[in-house]
N, C-alpha and C positions, 0 to 999 in steps of 0.2 A: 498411495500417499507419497509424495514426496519430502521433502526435507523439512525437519521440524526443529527449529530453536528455539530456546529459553531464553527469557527477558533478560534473563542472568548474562549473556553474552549477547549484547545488542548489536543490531547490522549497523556497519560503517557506512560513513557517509560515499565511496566507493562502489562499496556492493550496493547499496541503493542506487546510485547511478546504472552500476550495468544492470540492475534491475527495471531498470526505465529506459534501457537502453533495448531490451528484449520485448518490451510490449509494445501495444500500438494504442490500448486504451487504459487509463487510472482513472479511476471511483477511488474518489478523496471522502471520509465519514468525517464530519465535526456536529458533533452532538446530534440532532435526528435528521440532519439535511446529509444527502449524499449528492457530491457535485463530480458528473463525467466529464472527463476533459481527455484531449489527447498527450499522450504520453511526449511529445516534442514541447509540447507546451508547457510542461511539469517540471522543478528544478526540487532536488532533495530537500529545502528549505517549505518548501510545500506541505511535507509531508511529517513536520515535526509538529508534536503536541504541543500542550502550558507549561509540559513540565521539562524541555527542551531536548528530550528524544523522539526517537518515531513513535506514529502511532500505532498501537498494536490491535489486533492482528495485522499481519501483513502476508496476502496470501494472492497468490499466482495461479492461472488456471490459462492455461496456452499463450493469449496474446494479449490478455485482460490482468490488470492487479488491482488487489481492494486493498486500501490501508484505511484500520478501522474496523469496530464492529457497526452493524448495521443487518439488521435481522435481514429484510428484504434485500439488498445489493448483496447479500451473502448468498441465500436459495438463489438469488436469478445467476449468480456465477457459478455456482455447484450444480 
């Protein structure tokens, strides 16, 4: 497992950059649609919810990130 944080200290808009900065594909979740897009194409503004943070979870897995739950985009990146 790698690095685990709480809602309670949310990522910066920064670390989400170099977070996008490190992948090459984003799986965006809003409500049951999961949309792939490339990670150059994704700006941190993408990846905030309704309630004007990220959306959570937000998990890494080599060169892929999911922001968002989503049952099926979670099993196909795990």
């Amino acid at each position: 497992m790698g690095e685990e944080r709480s809602t309670r200290a949310p990522l910066g808009e920064d670390e989400v950059r170099a977070l996008l900065a490190a992948v090459d594909e984003v799986v965006i979740v809003r409500g049951r649609r999961a949309e792939r897009r490339p990670a150059r194409e994704v700006a941190p503004g993408d990846l905030l919810g309704p309630t004007g943070k990220f959306r959570a979870p937000i998990v890494r897995r080599g060169r892929r990130l999911l922001v968002g739950f989503h049952p099926e985009a979670l099993a196909s990146l795990l």
